[in-house]
C-alpha positions in Angstrom: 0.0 0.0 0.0 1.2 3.5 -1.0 1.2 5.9 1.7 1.5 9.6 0.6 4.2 10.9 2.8 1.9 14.3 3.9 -0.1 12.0 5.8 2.7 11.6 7.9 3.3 13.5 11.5 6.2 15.8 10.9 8.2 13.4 13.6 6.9 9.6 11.8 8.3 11.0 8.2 11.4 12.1 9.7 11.6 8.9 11.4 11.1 6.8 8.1 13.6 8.7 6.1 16.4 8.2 8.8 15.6 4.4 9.2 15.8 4.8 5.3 18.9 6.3 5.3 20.5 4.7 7.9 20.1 1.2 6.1 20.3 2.3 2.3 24.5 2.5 2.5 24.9 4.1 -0.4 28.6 5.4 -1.7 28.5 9.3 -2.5 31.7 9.3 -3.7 34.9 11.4 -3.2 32.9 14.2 -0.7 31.1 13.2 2.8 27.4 13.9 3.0 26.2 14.5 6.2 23.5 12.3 7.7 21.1 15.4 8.1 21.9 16.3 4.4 21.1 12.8 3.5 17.8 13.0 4.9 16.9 16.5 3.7 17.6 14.8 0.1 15.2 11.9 0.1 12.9 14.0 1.6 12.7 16.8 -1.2 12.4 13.1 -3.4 9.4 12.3 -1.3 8.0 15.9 -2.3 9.0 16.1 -5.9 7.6 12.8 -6.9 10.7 10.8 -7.4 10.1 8.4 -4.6 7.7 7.2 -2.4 6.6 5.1 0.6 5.5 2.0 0.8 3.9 -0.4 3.8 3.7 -3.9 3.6 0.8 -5.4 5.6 2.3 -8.6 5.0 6.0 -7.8 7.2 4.1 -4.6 8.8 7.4 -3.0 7.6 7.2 0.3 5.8 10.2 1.1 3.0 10.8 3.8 0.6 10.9 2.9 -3.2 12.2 5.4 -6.2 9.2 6.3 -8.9 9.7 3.1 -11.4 9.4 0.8 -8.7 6.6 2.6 -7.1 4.6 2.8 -10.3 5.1 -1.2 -10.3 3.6 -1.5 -6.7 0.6 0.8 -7.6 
Protein backbone atom coordinates (compact mmCIF):
# COMPACT_ATOMS: atom_id res chain seq x y z
CA UNK A 1 0.00 0.00 0.00
CA UNK A 2 1.19 3.46 -1.01
CA UNK A 3 1.20 5.91 1.67
CA UNK A 4 1.45 9.60 0.59
CA UNK A 5 4.21 10.92 2.78
CA UNK A 6 1.87 14.29 3.94
CA UNK A 7 -0.14 12.01 5.82
CA UNK A 8 2.75 11.64 7.93
CA UNK A 9 3.29 13.54 11.47
CA UNK A 10 6.22 15.83 10.86
CA UNK A 11 8.18 13.39 13.55
CA UNK A 12 6.93 9.64 11.84
CA UNK A 13 8.29 10.99 8.23
CA UNK A 14 11.45 12.13 9.70
CA UNK A 15 11.63 8.85 11.37
CA UNK A 16 11.09 6.82 8.14
CA UNK A 17 13.60 8.69 6.10
CA UNK A 18 16.39 8.21 8.81
CA UNK A 19 15.56 4.45 9.17
CA UNK A 20 15.85 4.81 5.25
CA UNK A 21 18.87 6.26 5.30
CA UNK A 22 20.51 4.72 7.94
CA UNK A 23 20.06 1.16 6.14
CA UNK A 24 20.33 2.33 2.29
CA UNK A 25 24.49 2.51 2.45
CA UNK A 26 24.93 4.12 -0.39
CA UNK A 27 28.63 5.38 -1.74
CA UNK A 28 28.54 9.31 -2.47
CA UNK A 29 31.69 9.28 -3.68
CA UNK A 30 34.85 11.38 -3.18
CA UNK A 31 32.93 14.24 -0.72
CA UNK A 32 31.13 13.20 2.77
CA UNK A 33 27.42 13.92 3.02
CA UNK A 34 26.22 14.49 6.21
CA UNK A 35 23.54 12.30 7.70
CA UNK A 36 21.12 15.39 8.10
CA UNK A 37 21.89 16.26 4.40
CA UNK A 38 21.11 12.78 3.52
CA UNK A 39 17.81 12.99 4.94
CA UNK A 40 16.86 16.47 3.69
CA UNK A 41 17.63 14.85 0.07
CA UNK A 42 15.25 11.86 0.11
CA UNK A 43 12.88 14.02 1.64
CA UNK A 44 12.73 16.79 -1.24
CA UNK A 45 12.45 13.09 -3.36
CA UNK A 46 9.41 12.28 -1.31
CA UNK A 47 8.01 15.88 -2.31
CA UNK A 48 9.02 16.14 -5.95
CA UNK A 49 7.63 12.79 -6.87
CA UNK A 50 10.74 10.80 -7.39
CA UNK A 51 10.05 8.38 -4.56
CA UNK A 52 7.69 7.16 -2.43
CA UNK A 53 6.61 5.09 0.65
CA UNK A 54 5.48 2.03 0.83
CA UNK A 55 3.93 -0.37 3.77
CA UNK A 56 3.71 -3.90 3.59
CA UNK A 57 0.78 -5.39 5.57
CA UNK A 58 2.26 -8.58 4.97
CA UNK A 59 5.99 -7.80 7.17
CA UNK A 60 4.07 -4.62 8.76
CA UNK A 61 7.43 -2.98 7.56
CA UNK A 62 7.23 0.26 5.81
CA UNK A 63 10.20 1.12 3.02
CA UNK A 64 10.81 3.81 0.57
CA UNK A 65 10.86 2.89 -3.18
CA UNK A 66 12.19 5.38 -6.24
CA UNK A 67 9.20 6.25 -8.93
CA UNK A 68 9.74 3.10 -11.42
CA UNK A 69 9.42 0.83 -8.75
CA UNK A 70 6.59 2.56 -7.12
CA UNK A 71 4.55 2.81 -10.31
CA UNK A 72 5.10 -1.19 -10.32
CA UNK A 73 3.63 -1.50 -6.72
CA UNK A 74 0.64 0.85 -7.56
Amino acid sequence: MVVPYQELSADALRGVVESFVLREGTDYGDHEVSFDTKVAQVIRQLERGEAGIVFDALTETIHIVVKRNLRELR
